[in-house]
C-alpha positions in Angstrom: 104.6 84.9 74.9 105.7 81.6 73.6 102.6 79.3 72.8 104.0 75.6 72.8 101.0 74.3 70.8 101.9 76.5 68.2 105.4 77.0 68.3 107.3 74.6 65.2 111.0 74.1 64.9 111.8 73.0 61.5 115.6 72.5 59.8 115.8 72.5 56.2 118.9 71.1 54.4 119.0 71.2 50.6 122.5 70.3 48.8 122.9 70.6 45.0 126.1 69.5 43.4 126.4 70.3 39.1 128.7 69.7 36.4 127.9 70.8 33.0 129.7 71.3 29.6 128.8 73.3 26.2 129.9 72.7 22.8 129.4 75.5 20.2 130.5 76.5 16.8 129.6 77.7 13.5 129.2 76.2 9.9 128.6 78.7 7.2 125.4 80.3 8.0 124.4 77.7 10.6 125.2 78.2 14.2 124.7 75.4 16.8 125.5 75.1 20.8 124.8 71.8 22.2 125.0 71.1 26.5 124.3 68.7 29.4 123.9 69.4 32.7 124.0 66.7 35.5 123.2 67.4 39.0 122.8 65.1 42.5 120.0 66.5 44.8 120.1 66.1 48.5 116.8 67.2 50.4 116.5 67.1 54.2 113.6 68.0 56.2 113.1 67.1 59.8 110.7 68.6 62.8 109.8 68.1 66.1 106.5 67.4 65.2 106.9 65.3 62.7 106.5 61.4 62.9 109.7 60.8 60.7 112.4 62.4 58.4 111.5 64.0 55.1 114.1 62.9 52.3 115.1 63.9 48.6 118.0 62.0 47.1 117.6 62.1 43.0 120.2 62.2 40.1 119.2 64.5 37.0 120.1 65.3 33.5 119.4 68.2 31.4 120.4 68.1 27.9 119.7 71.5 25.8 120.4 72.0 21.7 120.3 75.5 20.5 120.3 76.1 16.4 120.3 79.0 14.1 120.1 79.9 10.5 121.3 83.3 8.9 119.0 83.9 5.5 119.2 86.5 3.5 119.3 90.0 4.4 118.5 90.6 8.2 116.6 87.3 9.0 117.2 84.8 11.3 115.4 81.0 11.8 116.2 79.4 15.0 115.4 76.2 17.2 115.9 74.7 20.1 115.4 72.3 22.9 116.0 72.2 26.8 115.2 70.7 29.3 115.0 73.0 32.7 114.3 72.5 36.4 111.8 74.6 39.0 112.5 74.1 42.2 109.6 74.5 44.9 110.1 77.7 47.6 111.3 77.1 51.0 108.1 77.6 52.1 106.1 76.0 50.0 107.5 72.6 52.1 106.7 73.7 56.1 105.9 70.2 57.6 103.9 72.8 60.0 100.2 74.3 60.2 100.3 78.7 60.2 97.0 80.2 60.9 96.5 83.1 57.8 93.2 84.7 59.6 90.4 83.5 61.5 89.1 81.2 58.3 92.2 79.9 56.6 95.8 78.1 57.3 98.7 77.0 55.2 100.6 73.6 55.1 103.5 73.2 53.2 104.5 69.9 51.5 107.7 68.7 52.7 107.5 65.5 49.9 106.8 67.8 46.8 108.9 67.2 43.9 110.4 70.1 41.8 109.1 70.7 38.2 110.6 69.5 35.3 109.6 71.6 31.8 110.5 70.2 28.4 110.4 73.1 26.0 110.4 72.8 22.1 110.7 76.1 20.3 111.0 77.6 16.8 111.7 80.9 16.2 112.1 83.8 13.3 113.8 87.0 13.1 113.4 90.3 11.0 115.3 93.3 11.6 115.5 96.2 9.8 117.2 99.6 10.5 114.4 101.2 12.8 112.0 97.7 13.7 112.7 94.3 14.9 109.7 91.5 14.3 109.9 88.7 16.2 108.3 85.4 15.8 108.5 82.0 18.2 106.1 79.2 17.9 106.9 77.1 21.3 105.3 72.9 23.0 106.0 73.2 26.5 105.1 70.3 29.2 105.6 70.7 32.7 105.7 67.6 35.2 105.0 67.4 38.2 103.0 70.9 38.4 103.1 72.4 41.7 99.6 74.3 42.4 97.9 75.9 45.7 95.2 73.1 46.3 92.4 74.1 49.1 90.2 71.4 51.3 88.7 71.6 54.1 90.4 72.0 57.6 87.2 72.6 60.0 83.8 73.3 59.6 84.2 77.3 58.1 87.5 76.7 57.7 89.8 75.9 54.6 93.5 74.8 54.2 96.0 75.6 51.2 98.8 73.5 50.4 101.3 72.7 47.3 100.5 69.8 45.6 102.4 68.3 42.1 99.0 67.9 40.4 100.1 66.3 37.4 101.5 67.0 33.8 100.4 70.6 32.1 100.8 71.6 28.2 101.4 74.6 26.3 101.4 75.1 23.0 101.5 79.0 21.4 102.8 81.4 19.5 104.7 84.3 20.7 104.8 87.8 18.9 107.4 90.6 19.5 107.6 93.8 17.8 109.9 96.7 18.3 109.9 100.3 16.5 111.0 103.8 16.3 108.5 105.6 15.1 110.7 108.7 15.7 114.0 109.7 17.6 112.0 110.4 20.5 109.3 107.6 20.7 110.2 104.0 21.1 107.3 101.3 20.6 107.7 97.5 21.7 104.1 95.0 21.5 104.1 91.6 22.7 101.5 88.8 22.5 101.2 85.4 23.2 98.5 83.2 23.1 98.4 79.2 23.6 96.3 76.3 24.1 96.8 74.7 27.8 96.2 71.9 29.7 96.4 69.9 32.6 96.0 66.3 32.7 95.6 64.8 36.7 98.0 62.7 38.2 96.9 59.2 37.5 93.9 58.4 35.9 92.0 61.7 37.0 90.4 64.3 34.9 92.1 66.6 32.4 91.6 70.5 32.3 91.8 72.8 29.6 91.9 76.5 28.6 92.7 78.8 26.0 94.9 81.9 27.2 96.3 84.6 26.2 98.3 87.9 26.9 99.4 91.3 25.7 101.9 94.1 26.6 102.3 97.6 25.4 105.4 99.6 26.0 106.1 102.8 25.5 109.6 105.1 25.5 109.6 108.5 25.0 112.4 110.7 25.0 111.9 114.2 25.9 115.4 115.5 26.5 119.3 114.4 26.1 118.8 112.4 29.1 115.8 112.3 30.6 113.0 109.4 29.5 109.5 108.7 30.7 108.0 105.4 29.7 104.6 104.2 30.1 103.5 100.2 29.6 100.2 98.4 29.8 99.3 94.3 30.0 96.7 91.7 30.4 96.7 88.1 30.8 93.3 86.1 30.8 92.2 83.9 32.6 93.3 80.6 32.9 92.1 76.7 34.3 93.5 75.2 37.1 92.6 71.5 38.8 90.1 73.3 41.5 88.8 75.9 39.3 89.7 78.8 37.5 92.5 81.9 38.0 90.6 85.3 36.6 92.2 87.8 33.9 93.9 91.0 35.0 95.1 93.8 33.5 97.7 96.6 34.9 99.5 100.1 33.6 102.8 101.3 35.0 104.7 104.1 34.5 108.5 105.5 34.6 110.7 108.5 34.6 114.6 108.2 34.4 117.1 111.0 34.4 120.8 110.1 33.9 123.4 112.7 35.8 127.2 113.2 36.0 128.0 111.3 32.7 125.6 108.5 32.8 127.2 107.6 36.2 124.2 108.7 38.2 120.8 107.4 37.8 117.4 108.6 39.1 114.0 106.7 38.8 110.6 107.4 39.4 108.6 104.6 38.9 104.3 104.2 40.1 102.6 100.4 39.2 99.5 99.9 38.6 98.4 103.5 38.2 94.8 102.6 38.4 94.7 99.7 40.8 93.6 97.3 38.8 95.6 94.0 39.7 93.0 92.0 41.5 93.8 88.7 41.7 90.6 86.4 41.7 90.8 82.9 41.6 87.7 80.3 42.3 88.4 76.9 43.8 85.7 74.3 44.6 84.7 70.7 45.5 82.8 68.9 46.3 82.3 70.5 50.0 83.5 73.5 49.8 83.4 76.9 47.7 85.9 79.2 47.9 86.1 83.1 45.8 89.7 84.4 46.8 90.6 88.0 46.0 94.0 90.0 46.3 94.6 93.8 46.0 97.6 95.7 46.5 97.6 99.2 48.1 98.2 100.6 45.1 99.9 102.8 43.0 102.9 101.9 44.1 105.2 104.7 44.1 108.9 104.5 44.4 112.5 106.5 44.0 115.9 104.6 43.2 119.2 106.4 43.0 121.9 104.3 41.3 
């Protein structure tokens, strides 16, 4: 039965028109690739309920530079820069209120702005005949930085919206390494870890963190072609403006079998093993408190024939 008080009728129009051009080539040992990217944005919004249009017209320009170095033997420096664009969801900018349960409601934003990251990174390369090490050193900012932001609605009863909060920094390293230890068993680790923060739109307060993350991943072999692999990761916790995003950690696992001359492909695949992905995050002000926490049903269990 249609409800008129809570019935919405939104139109969203978003238009993006790009040109771009690369320039790449090689000198001796060093290897370069330069581009720009321009693009037009047009954003419409409009709703009945709404008191007036909602409007994006911008011009943008992304240049990126790309350099490597071949030294000696198998190693590789590289470096780069780019600049990239995120664009916000199409329902992170409802104009509209949508009741979640009895004691929260969502909002979208129709006048957020996309992010914009700057990335700086330098990288090195080792490979030898059975192991790859990889190592990046990276400065990232991020403007604009769309978050969920919570306030109060009613009395008991909170609202999430989007919300560019301001300008967010990252600067880590990044470790990858990749082995055989045997024909049969394939080992890859990952880690990253890097200083972070947020400085406030405006003169408001700036927030900081250190975090960091790990992965695991197994391959084994155990016959022409059939493989089972089993991976593991954590990230920690991490700041945001209202509060603070907890750690979590998770283990999947995998089984292919190949068919027919590799032209058949059958997976098995169960995440989170152990149901361990619970996503808490704490937000607070000055009127409210809010612990928020997110399970799946898990293990997820699925079978894909390709």
């Amino acid at each position: 039965v249609l409800q008129p008080e809570k019935n919405n009728n939104t139109l969203y129009s978003r238009n993006i028109y790009a040109i771009y051009g690369i320039f790449k080539g090689e000198n001796r040992n060093l290897g370069y690739q330069a581009g720009l990217r321009g693009e037009y944005t047009d954003r419409l919004i409009t709703a009945d309920e709404a008191v007036e249009d909602y409007t994006l017209e911008r011009y943008d320009f992304f240049p990126t530079l790309h350099l490597s170095y071949q030294l000696p033997g198998e190693n590789q420096l590289m470096a780069s820069y780019s600049r990239r664009i995120d664009r916000p969801r199409g329902y992170y900018l409802e104009p509209f209120v949508t009741w979640t349960d009895m004691y929260n409601v969502r909002q979208g934003n129709p006048t957020l702005l996309p992010e914009y990251i700057d990335a700086t990174e330098m990288g090195f390369i080792h490979s030898r005949e059975k192991s790859q090490l990889s190592l990046e050193a990276y400065y990232r900012i991020k403007h604009n930085k769309v978050e969920r932001t919570r306030e109060v609605y009613q009395e008991g009863i909170l609202l999430q919206t989007f919300t560019n909060v301001g300008t967010d920094y990252s600067l880590g390293l990044e470790a990858l390494y990749n082995i055989s230890l045997f024909p049969w068993w394939e080992l890859n680790l990952m880690g990253d870890m890097y200083d972070y923060r947020i400085d406030s739109e405006g003169n408001g307060p700036s927030y900081h963190s250190f975090n960091w993350g790990t992965r695991v991943n197994n391959t084994f072999s155990i016959a022409k072609r059939v493989r089972i692999q089993f991976d593991g990761n954590y990230n920690s916790a991490t700041v945001t403006t209202q509060g603070e995003d907890k750690g979590y950690y998770a283990f999947n696992a995998a089984v292919r079998s190949d068919f027919l001359d590799n032209s058949l492909s059958l997976v098995l695949q169960v995440r989170d093993v152990f149901s361990t992905v619970d996503r808490v995050s704490i937000t607070q002000d000055v009127d409210f408190y809010n612990y928020y926490s997110r399970s799946t049903r898990a293990p997820i269990v699925s079978l894909t024939l390709s």
